[in-house]
N, C-alpha and C positions, 0 to 999 in steps of 0.2 A: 504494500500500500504506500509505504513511505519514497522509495525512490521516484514516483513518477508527480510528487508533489514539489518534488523539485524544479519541475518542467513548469509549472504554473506561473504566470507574472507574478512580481511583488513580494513572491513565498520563498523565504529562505529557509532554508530547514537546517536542523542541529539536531547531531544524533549524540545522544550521552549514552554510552553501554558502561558498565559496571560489576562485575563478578555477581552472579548470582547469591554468595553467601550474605555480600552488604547489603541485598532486600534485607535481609532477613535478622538485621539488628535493630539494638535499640536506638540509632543516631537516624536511622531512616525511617522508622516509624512515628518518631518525632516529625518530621518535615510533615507528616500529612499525607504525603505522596503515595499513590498504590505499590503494591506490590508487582501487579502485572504490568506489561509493555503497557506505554499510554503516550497521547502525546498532549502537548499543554500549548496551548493557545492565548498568551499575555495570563491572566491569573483562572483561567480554565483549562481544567483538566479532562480530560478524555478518556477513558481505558477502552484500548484497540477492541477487546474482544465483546464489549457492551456496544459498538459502531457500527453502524454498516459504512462504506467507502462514501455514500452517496448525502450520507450526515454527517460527515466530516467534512467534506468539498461545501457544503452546505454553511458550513460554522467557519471556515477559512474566507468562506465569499462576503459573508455577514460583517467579521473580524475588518477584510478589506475597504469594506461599505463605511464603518463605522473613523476608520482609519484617514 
């Protein structure tokens, strides 16, 4: 899903990957942040597998609108 959002005007994308074990501490459970892939959009957060592609394209175009 993520690389062809790169294609899109305007959208810059940032990928942060992280070791799977730092989900799973207390310093990241603090941030708020899920556990699963997600992506975040200025102070919205997303998790990939609650999305479909076409509600995320949807919240990027809105983001840009509002921008």
């Amino acid at each position: 899903m993520l690389p062809g959002l790169g294609a899109m005007e305007q959208v810059t994308v940032e990928v942060i990957s992280k070791p799977r074990d730092e989900y799973a501490t207390a310093a990241h459970a603090a941030t708020g942040l899920p556990k699963a892939p997600a992506i975040m959009i200025d102070d919205t957060v997303l998790v990939i597998k609650d999305i479909k592609e076409e509600e995320l394209i949807a919240a990027i175009k809105r983001h840009l609108e509002e921008g």
